[in-house]
N, C-alpha and C positions, 0 to 999 in steps of 0.2 A: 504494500500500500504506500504510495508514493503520499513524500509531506505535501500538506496543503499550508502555504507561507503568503502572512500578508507582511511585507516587507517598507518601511516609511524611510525614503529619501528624502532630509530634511533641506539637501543643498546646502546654499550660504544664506540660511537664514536661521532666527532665533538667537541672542545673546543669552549665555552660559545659564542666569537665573530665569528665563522664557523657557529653555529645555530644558531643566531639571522639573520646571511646573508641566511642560507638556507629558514628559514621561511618567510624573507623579500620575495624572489624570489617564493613561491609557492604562497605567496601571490596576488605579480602584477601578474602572471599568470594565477591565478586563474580564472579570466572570459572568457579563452579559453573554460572550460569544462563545461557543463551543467549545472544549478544550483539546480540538480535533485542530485547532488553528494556531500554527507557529508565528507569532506577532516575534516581527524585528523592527527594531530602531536605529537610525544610522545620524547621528548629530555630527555638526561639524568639531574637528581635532578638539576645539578650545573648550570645549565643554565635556567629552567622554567619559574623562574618570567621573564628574557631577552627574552625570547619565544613569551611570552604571551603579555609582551608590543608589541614583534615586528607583532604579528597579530593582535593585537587590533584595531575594527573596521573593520573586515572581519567577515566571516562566517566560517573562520578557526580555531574549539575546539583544544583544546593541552589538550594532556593526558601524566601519568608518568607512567613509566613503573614497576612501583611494590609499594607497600606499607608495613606496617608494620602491624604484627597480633595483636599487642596491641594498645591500643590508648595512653599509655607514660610512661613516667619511665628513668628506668636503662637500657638501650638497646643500647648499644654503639652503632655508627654506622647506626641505625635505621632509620628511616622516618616517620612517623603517616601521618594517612590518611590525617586527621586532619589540619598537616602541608602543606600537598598538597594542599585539598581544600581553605586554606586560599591564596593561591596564584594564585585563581582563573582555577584551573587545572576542567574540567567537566568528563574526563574520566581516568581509570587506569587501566593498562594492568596485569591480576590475572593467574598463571597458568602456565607463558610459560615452553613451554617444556626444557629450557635452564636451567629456575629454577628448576625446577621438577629434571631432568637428574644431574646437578653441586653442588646446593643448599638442595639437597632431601625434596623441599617441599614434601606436602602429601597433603591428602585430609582433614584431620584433620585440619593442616598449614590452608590452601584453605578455609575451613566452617571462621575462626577468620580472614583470611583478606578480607575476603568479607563481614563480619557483619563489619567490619572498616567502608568501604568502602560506605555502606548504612548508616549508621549512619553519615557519613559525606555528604551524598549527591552525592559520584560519582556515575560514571556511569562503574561496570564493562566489562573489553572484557577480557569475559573467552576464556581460551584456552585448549583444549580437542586434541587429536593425538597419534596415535602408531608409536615404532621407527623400524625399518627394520623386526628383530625377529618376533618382534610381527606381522607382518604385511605378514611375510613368512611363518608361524606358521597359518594362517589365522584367525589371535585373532584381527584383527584391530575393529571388531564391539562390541566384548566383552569390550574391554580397553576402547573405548569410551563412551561407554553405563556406562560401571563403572564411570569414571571421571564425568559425567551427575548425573549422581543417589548419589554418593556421596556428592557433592557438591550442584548442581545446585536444585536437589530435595528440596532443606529445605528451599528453597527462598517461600517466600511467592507472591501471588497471585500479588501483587504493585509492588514488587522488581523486579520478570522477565519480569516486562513488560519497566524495564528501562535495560534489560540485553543483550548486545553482543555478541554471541559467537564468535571463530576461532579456526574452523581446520587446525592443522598443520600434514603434512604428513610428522612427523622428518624421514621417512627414505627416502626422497625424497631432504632431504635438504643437499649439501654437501657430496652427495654419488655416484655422477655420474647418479644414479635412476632420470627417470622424472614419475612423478603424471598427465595421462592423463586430461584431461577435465568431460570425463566419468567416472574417477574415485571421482573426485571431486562431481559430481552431484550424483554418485551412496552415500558417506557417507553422504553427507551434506541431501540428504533426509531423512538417517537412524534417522541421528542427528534431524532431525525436527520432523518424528514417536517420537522417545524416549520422548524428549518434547511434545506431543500429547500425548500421555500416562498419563501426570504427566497434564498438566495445561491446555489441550482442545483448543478448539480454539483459544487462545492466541499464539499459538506454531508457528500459520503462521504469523505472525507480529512479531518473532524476528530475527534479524537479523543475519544471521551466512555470515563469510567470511571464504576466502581459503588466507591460510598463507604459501603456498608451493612456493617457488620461482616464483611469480606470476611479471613478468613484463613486457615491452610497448607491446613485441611480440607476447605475448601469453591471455594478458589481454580480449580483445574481445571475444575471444573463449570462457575462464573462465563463465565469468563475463554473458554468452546469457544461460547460463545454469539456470535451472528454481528457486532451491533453493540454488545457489550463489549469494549473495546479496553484495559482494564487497571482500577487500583484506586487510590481514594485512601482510606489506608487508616491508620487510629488507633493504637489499643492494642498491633494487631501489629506495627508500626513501630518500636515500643522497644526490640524483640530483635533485632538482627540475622538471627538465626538461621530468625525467624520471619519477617520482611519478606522475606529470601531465597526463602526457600520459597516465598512466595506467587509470586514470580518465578517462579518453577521453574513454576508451573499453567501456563505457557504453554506449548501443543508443539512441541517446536520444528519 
């Protein structure tokens, strides 16, 4: 039985005392939604250790939202996984398409922050999607298949079975565009074949979520599709009230 994870990408917002109050409040809320649902929280660096007391003693993991491709040095600015994990962080978000698009990761980037990432013990949520072009062009299957195959292919047999994915449909986000339900279950199955391909039956016990503007209204719909396993999920992540709810889309 493959996890069902609603996953809250906080981005660059909330100052350190905002996310310690948000994650207070997802946490007494918490036992409204099934205990069939892995809630992660992902704040930014400045606040994690504050995060992580303020869930402590829940079922609520907190993840960061990137790492470093080294493990230390000369890296101004940087973060080591290393550093993360010592703060008791379980998962980190590898991939997003913000970094990808702003940052030019690459897949190259990708292969060294995910050997971090294992070597420390987290738990990556890869992040795999095509942006409008692409997706107009009808290259959305190619682009993903590529971001799988370069990256996720060189994991070994142990490592993806601690592995996350998330589809993001960057031309779905902030472009007036909405990403059916159908269209969600038509990649996220492509996405489970391509992992079938490379690691065989392991491919259905990993978890992939849908990172498209997924919130309370549309969350049930998503979320009954057969290989959507949960949500990583932005804007609504801020509310409590609202990342709960999307929780709540899952039947129990």
């Amino acid at each position: 039985m493959r996890k069902k994870i609603v996953a809250g990408n906080w981005k660059m917002n909330t100052l350190p005392a905002e996310g310690v109050e948000l994650a207070k409040n997802v946490v007494a809320g918490r036992g409204e939604v099934c205990s069939c649902v892995n809630f992660i929280v992902c704040p930014p660096f400045t606040h994690l250790s504050q995060v992580i007391d303020a869930v402590k003693g829940s079922d609520i993991a907190v993840g960061a939202q990137n790492c470093a491709a080294e493990a230390k040095g000369a890296y101004t600015g940087e973060v080591a996984a290393s550093m993360i994990a010592a703060l008791g962080c379980e998962y980190v978000i590898l991939g997003h398409s913000e970094r990808r698009q702003y940052y030019g990761e690459t897949s190259e980037t990708l292969n060294k922050k995910m050997a971090q990432a294992y070597a420390n013990g987290l738990k990556p949520i890869y992040c795999v999607g095509e942006n409008l072009d692409e997706r107009e062009a009808g290259k959305h299957f190619d682009v993903v298949k590529a971001q799988i195959e370069e990256v996720v292919f060189n994991l070994t047999a142990e490592q993806f079975s601690q592995l996350v994915i998330a589809y993001e449909p960057v031309w779905a986000i902030g472009t007036g565009k909405t990403a059916t339900a159908e269209q969600a279950q038509e990649i996220h199955a492509y996405i489970r074949k391509v992992l079938a391909g490379k690691f065989g039956a392991a491919a259905a016990e990993c978890p992939i979520l849908y990172g498209g503007s997924c919130k309370p209204s549309n969350a049930a719909e998503i979320f009954a599709k057969e290989d959507v396993d949960g949500g990583l999920i932005g804007g609504a992540a801020l509310k409590a009230e609202d990342f709960l709810a999307i929780g709540k889309g899952f039947a129990k």
